[in-house]
PLY file of the C-alpha trace (Angstrom):
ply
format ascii 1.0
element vertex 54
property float x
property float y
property float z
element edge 53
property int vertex1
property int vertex2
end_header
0.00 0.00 0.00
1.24 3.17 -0.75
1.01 6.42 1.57
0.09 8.34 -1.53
-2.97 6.27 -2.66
-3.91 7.24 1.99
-7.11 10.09 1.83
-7.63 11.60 5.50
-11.01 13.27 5.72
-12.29 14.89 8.98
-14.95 17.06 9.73
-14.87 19.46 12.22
-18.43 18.83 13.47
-16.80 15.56 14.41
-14.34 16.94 16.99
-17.24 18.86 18.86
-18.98 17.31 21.91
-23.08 17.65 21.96
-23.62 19.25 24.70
-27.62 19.90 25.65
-28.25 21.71 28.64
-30.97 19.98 31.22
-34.07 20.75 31.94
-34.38 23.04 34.73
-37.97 22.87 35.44
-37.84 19.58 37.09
-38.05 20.31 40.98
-35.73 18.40 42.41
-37.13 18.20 46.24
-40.34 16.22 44.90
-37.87 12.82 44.71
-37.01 13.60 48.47
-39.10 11.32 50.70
-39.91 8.56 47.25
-39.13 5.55 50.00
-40.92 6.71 52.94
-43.54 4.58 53.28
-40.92 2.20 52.29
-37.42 2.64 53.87
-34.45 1.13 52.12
-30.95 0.49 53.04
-28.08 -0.08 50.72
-28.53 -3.90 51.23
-31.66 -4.17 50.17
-30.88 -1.93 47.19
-28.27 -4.04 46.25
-30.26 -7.28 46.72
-32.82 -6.21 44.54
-30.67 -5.26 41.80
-28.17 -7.69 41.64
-28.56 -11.36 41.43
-25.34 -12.34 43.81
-24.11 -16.02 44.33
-22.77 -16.69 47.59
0 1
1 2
2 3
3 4
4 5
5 6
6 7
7 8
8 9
9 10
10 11
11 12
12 13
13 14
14 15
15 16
16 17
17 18
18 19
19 20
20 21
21 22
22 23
23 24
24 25
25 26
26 27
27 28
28 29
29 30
30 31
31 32
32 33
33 34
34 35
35 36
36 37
37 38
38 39
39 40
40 41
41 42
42 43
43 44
44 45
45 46
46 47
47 48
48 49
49 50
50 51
51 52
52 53
């Protein structure tokens, strides 16, 4: 192969992230308080999500 017979294209809409910005009028505080009526530790999380062999 030969260097000379070698095309390099880029674009430079290629090299730029997309970048969105969020949506801000989500209120955050309503997720506080989503488990009260049914606390959850990090165990239980886990057990729940993961299917561990012991």
């Amino acid at each position: 192969m030969k260097l000379q017979n070698i095309k390099i294209v880029s674009s430079q809409d290629d090299l730029k992230p997309n970048i969105l910005k969020g949506n801000k009028s989500l209120n955050p505080k309503e997720l506080f308080g989503i488990w009260k009526n049914n606390p959850k530790n990090l165990k239980d999380i886990r057990s729940e999500s993961w299917d561990f062999k012991n």
